[in-house]
C-alpha positions as a Markdown table, in Angstrom:
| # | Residue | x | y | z |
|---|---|---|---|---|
| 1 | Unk | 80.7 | 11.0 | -27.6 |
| 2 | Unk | 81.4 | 13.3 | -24.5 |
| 3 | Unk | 79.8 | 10.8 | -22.6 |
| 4 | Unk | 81.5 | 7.8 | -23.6 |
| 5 | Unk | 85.2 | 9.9 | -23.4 |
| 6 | Unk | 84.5 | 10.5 | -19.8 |
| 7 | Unk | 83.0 | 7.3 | -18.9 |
| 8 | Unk | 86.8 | 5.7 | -20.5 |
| 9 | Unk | 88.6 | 7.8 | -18.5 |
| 10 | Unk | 86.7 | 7.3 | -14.8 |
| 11 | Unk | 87.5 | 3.6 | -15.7 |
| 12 | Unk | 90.9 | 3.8 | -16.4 |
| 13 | Unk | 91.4 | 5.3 | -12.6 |
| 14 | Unk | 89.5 | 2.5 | -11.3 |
| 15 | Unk | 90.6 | -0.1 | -9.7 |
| 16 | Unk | 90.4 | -3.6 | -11.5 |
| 17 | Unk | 87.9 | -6.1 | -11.1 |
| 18 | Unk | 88.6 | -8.5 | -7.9 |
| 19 | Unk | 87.0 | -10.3 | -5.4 |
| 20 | Unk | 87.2 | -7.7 | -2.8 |
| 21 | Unk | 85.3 | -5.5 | -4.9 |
| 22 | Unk | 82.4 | -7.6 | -6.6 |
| 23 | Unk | 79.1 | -6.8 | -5.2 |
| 24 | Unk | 76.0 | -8.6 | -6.3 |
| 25 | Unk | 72.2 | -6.8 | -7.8 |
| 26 | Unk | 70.5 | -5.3 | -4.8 |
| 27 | Unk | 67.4 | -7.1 | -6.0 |
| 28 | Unk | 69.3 | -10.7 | -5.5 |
| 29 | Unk | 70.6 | -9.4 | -2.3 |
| 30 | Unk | 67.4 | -8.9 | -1.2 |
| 31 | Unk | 65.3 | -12.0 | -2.5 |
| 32 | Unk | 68.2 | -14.5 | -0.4 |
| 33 | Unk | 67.5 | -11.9 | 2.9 |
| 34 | Unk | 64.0 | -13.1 | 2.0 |
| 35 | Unk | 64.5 | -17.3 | 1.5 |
| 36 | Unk | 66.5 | -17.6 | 4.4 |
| 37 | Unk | 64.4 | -15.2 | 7.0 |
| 38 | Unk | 62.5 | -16.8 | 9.7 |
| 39 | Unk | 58.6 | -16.3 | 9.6 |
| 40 | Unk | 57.5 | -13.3 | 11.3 |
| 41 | Unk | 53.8 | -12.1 | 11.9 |
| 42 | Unk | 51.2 | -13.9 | 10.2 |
| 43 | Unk | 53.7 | -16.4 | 8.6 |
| 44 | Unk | 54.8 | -17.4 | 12.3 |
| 45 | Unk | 52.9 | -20.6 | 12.1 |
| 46 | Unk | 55.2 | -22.3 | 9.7 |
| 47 | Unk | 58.0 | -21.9 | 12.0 |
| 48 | Unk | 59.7 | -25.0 | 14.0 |
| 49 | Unk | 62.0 | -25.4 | 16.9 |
| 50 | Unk | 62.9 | -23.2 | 19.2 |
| 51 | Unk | 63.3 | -19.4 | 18.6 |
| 52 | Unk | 65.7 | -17.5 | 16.8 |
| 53 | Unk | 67.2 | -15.7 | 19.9 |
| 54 | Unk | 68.1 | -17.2 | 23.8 |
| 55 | Unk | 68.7 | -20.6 | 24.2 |
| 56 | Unk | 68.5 | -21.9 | 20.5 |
| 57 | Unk | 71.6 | -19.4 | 19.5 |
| 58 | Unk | 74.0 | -19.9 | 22.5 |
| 59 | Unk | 73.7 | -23.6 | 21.9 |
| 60 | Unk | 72.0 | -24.2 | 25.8 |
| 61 | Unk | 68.9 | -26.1 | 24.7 |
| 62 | Unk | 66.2 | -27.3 | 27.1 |
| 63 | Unk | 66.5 | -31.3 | 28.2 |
| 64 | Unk | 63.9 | -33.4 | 25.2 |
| 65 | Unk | 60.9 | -32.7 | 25.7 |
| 66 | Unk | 60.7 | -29.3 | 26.9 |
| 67 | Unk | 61.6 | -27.1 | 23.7 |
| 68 | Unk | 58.9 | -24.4 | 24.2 |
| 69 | Unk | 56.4 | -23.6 | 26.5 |
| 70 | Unk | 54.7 | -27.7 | 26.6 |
| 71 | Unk | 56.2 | -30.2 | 29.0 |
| 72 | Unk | 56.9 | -33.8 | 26.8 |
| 73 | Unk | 55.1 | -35.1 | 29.6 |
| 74 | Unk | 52.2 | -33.5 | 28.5 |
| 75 | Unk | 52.5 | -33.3 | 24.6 |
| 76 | Unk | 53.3 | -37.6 | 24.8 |
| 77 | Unk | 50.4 | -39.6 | 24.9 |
| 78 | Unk | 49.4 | -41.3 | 28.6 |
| 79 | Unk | 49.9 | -45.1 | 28.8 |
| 80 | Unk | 47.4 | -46.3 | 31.3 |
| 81 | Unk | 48.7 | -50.1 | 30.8 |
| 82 | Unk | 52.1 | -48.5 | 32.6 |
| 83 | Unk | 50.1 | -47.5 | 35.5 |
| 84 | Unk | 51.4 | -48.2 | 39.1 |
| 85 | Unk | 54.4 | -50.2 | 36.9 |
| 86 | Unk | 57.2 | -49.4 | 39.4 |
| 87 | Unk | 55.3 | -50.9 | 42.3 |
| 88 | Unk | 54.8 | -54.3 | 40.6 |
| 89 | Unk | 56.5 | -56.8 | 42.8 |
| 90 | Unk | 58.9 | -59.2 | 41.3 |
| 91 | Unk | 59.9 | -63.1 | 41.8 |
| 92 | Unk | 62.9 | -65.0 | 40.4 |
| 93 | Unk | 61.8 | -68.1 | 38.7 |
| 94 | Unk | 63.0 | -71.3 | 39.8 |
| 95 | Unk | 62.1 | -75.1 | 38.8 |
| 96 | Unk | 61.3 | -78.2 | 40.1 |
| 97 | Unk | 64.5 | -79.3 | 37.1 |
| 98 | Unk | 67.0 | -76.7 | 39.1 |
| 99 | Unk | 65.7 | -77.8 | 42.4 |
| 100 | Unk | 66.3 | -81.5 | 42.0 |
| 101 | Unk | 69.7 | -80.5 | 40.3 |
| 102 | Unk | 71.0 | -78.7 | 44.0 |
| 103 | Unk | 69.6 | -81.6 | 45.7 |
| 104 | Unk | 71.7 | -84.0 | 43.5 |
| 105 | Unk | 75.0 | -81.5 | 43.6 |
| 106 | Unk | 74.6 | -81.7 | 47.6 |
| 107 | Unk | 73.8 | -77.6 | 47.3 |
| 108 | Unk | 70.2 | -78.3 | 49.0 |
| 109 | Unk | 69.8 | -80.0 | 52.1 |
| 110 | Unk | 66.4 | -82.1 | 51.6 |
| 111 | Unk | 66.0 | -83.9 | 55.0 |
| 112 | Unk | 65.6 | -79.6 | 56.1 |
| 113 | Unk | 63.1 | -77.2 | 55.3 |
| 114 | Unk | 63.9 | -75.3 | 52.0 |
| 115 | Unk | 63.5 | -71.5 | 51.9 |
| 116 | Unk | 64.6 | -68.2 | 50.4 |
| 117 | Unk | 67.4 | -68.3 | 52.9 |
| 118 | Unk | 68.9 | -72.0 | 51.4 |
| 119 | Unk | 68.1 | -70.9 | 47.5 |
| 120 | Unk | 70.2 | -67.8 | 47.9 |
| 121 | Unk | 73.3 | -69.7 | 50.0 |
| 122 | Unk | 73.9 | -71.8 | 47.0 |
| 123 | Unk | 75.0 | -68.7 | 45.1 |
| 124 | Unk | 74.0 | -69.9 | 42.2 |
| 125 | Unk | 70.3 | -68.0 | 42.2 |
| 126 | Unk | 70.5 | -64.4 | 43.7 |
| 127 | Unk | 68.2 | -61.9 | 44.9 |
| 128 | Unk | 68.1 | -57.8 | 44.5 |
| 129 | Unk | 65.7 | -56.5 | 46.8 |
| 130 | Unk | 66.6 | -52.8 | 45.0 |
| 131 | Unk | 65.0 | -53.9 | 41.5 |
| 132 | Unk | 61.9 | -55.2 | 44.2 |
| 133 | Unk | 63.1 | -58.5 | 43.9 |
| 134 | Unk | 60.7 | -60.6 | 46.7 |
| 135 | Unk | 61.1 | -64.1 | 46.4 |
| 136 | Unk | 61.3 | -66.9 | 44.1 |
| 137 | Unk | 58.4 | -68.4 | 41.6 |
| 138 | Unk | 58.0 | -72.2 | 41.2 |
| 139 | Unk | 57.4 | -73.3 | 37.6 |
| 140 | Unk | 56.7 | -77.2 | 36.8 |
| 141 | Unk | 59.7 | -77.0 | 34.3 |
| 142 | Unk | 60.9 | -80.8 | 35.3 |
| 143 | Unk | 57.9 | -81.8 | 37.1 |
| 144 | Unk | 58.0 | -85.3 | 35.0 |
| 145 | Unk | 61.3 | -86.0 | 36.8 |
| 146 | Unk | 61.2 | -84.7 | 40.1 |
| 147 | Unk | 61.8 | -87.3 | 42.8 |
| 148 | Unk | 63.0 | -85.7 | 46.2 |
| 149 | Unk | 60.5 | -85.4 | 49.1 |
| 150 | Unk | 61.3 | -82.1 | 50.5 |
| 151 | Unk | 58.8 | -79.1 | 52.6 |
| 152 | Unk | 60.0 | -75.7 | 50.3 |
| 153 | Unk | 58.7 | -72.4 | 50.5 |
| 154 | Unk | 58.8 | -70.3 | 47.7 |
| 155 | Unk | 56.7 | -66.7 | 47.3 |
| 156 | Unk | 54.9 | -67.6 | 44.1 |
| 157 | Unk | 53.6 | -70.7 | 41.8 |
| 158 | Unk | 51.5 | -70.5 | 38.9 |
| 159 | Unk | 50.9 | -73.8 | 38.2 |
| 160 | Unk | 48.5 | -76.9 | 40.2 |
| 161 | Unk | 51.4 | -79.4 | 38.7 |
| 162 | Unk | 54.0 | -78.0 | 40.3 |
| 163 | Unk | 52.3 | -78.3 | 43.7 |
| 164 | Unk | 51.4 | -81.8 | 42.7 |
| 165 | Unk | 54.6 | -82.6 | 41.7 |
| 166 | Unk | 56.1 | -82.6 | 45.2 |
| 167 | Unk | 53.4 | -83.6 | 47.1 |
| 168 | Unk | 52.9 | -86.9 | 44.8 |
| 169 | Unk | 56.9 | -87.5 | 46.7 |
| 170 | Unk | 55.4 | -86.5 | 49.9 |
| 171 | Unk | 56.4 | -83.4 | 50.0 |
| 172 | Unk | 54.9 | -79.9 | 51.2 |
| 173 | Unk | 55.1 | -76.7 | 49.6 |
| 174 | Unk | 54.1 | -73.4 | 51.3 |
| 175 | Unk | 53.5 | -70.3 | 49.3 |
| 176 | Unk | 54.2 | -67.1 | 51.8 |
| 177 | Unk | 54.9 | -63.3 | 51.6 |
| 178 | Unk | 58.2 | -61.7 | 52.8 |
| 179 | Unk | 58.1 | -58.0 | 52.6 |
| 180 | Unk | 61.4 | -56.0 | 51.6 |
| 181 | Unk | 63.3 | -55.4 | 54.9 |
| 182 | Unk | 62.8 | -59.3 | 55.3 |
| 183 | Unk | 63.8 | -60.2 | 51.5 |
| 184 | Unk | 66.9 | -58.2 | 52.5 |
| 185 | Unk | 68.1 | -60.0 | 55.6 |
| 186 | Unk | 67.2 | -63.3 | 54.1 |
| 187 | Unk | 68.9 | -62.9 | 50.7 |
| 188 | Unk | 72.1 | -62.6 | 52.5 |
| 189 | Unk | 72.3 | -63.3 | 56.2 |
| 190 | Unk | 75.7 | -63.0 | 57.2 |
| 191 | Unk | 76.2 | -59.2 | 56.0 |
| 192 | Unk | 72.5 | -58.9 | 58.3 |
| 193 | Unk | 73.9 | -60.3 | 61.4 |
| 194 | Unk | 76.9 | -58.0 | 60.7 |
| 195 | Unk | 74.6 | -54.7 | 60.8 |
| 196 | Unk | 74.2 | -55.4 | 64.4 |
| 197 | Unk | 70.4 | -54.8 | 63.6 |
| 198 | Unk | 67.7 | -56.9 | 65.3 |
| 199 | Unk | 65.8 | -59.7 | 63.2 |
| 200 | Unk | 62.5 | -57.8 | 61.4 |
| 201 | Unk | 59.0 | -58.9 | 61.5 |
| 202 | Unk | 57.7 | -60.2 | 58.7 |
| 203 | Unk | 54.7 | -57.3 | 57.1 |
| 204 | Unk | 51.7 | -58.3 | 56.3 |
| 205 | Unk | 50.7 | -58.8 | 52.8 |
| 206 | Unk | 49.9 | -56.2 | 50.3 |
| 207 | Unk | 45.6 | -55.7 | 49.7 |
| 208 | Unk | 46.1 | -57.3 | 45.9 |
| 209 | Unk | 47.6 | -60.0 | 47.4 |
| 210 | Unk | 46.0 | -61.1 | 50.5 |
| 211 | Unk | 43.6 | -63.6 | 47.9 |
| 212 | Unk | 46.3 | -65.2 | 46.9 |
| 213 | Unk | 48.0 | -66.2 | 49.9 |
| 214 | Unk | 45.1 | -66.9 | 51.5 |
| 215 | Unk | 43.9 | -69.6 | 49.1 |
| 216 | Unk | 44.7 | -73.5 | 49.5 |
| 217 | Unk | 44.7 | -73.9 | 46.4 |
| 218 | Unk | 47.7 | -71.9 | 45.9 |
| 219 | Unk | 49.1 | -73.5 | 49.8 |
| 220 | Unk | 49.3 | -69.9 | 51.0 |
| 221 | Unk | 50.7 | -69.6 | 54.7 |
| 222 | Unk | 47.4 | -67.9 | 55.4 |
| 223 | Unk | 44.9 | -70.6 | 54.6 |
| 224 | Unk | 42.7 | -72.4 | 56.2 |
| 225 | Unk | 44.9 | -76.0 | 57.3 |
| 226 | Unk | 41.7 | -78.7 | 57.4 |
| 227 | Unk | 41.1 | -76.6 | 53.9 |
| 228 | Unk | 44.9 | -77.6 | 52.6 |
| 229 | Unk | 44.2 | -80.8 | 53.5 |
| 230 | Unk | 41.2 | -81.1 | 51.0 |
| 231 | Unk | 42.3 | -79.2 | 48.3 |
| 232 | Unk | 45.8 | -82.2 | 48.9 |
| 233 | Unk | 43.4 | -84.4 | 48.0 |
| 234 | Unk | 41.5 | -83.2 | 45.3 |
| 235 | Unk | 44.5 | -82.5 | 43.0 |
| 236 | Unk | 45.9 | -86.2 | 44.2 |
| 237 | Unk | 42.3 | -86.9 | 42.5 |
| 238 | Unk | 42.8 | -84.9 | 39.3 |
| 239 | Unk | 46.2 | -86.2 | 38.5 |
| 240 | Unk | 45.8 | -89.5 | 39.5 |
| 241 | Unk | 48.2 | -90.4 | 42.5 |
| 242 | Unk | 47.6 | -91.4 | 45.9 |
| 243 | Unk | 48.5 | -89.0 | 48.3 |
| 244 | Unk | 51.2 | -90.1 | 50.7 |
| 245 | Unk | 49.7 | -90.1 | 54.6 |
| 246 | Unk | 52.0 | -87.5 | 56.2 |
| 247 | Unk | 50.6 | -88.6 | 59.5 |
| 248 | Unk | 53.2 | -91.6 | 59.4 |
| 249 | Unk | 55.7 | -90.6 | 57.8 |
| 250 | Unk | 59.6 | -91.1 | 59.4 |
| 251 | Unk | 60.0 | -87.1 | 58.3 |
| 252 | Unk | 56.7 | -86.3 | 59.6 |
| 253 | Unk | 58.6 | -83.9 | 62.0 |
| 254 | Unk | 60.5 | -82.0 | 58.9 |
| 255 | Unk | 57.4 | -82.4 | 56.7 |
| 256 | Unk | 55.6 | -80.3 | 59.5 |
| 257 | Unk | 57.6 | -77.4 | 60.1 |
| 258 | Unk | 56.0 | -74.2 | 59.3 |
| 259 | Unk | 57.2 | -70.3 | 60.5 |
| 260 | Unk | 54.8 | -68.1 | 62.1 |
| 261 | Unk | 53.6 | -65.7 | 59.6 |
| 262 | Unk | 55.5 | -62.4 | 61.5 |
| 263 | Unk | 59.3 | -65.1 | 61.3 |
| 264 | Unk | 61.4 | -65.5 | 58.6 |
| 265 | Unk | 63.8 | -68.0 | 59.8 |
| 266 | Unk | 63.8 | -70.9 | 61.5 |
| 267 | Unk | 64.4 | -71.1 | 65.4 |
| 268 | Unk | 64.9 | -67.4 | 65.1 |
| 269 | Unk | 61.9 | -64.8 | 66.4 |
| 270 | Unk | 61.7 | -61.7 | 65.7 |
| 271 | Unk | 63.4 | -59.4 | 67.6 |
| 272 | Unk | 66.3 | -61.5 | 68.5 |
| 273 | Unk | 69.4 | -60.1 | 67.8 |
| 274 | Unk | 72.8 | -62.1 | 66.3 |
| 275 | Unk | 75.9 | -61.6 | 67.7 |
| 276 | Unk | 78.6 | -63.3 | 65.2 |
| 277 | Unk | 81.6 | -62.7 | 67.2 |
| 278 | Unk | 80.9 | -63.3 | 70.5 |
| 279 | Unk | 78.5 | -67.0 | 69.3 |
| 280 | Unk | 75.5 | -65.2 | 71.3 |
| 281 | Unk | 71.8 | -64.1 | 70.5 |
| 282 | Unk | 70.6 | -61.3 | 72.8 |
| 283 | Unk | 66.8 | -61.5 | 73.7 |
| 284 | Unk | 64.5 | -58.1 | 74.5 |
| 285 | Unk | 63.7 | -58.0 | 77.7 |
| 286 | Unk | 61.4 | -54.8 | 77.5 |
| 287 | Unk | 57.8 | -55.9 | 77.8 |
| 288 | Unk | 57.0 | -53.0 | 75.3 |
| 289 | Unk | 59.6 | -54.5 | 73.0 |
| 290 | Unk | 58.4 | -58.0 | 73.7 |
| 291 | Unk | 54.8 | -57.2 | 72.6 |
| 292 | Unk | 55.5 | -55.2 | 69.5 |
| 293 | Unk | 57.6 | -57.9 | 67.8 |
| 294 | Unk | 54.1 | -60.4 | 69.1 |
| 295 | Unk | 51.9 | -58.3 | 67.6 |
């Protein structure tokens, strides 16, 4: 009874039960340390994310991807099929419906030649050499109701009935490569002219596409001519037209203009430079210059 006499009277000098004062078991103290610890030594593998300490606590995480100590770049999986994707050239599709449609609205002129230059001055299709934008692509989208006899030049077609299309209406259609710097000055002349730079020389085309714009087939500005002139006929063979004689034709003079493969405008060389202001076009006179914009 001594016992229980002195444990009443430490208790009546306590304090009284309160929140401030409550303390749980040591052994439930100790088993929620233990649930809500992270892995250490041979446990470590079950850990994720980033560590405990550094850049996880201070809230200054690493861009995605680079969380430890492997790059994303290296833990992602390669896509070969993406391969060289960024150096894939481009071309704005345009069709023989749109085309006839300018004609109609006045927006093309078709007793001229047709190129990049004339598509973009409607301002109705636009170029962006900055996404590599280079030229325009054909399609026979209105083929069946095409009617204007016209010489175009476009950068790409896909299709033989696009090609016969306009030259069933006596037409000609060139296919030919403009590298960037040109696509630039063509796609909007004016602000070229403005730069007080001189008129580029058109590059060469790249190796995957020297095939292609060397072909007949495809009227590439690179192919043979007496080989055009077969491969004219044999589609007016396939399709079953006759193939007008360009020879005597009142537009034979239109119908046979053509650019050298280095120009990208007409009655313009390369080299020349165009004064806007003053209404005058200055001409190298340096036979080093001379030669280089020849070559």
């Amino acid at each position: 009874m001594a016992s229980v006499e002195k444990a009443l009277q430490m208790l009546r000098k306590l304090p009284r039960v309160a929140l401030n004062n409550i303390k749980e078991f040591p052994e439930v103290i100790k088993e929620r340390k233990a649930r809500h610890a992270l892995p250490r030594g041979k446990d470590a593998k079950f850990k994720l994310g980033a560590d405990h300490k550094g850049a996880a606590q201070r809230m200054s995480r690493p861009r995605l991807g680079f969380g430890k100590s492997t790059p994303g770049y290296l833990r992602v999986p390669k896509e070969y099929y993406y391969s060289g994707h960024h150096l894939l050239r481009q071309y704005i599709p345009i069709s023989l419906l749109q085309i006839q449609r300018l004609i109609d609205l006045g927006r093309l002129n078709p007793n001229e030649p047709i190129d990049l230059t004339d598509i973009c001055n409607t301002k109705l299709l636009l170029i962006d050499p900055s996404k590599r934008q280079f030229g325009f692509q054909l399609t026979d989208e209105g083929a069946d109701i095409f009617k204007s006899k016209i010489n175009i030049e476009v950068q790409w077609i896909l299709s033989e009935l696009t090609i016969a299309a306009i030259e069933k209406n006596g037409g000609v259609v060139t296919t030919k490569y403009y590298d960037i710097e040109s696509v630039n000055a063509m796609s909007d002349p004016r602000r070229f002219f403005l730069s007080g730079k001189p008129i580029p020389k058109n590059g060469t085309p790249p190796l995957n596409a020297i095939e292609y714009y060397t072909s007949a087939a495809n009227r590439g500005y690179l192919a043979n001519p007496d080989q055009i002139r077969i491969e004219r006929l044999k589609l007016a063979q396939k399709y079953g037209y006759e193939l007008p004689d360009l020879e005597n034709d009142p537009q034979r003079d239109m119908l046979s203009k053509k650019k050298d493969p280095r120009q990208i405008w007409h009655g313009l060389e390369p080299g020349w430079l165009v004064n806007l202001k003053d209404e005058v076009i200055l001409k190298p006179t340096d036979k080093e210059w001379i030669e280089y914009y020849k070559s």
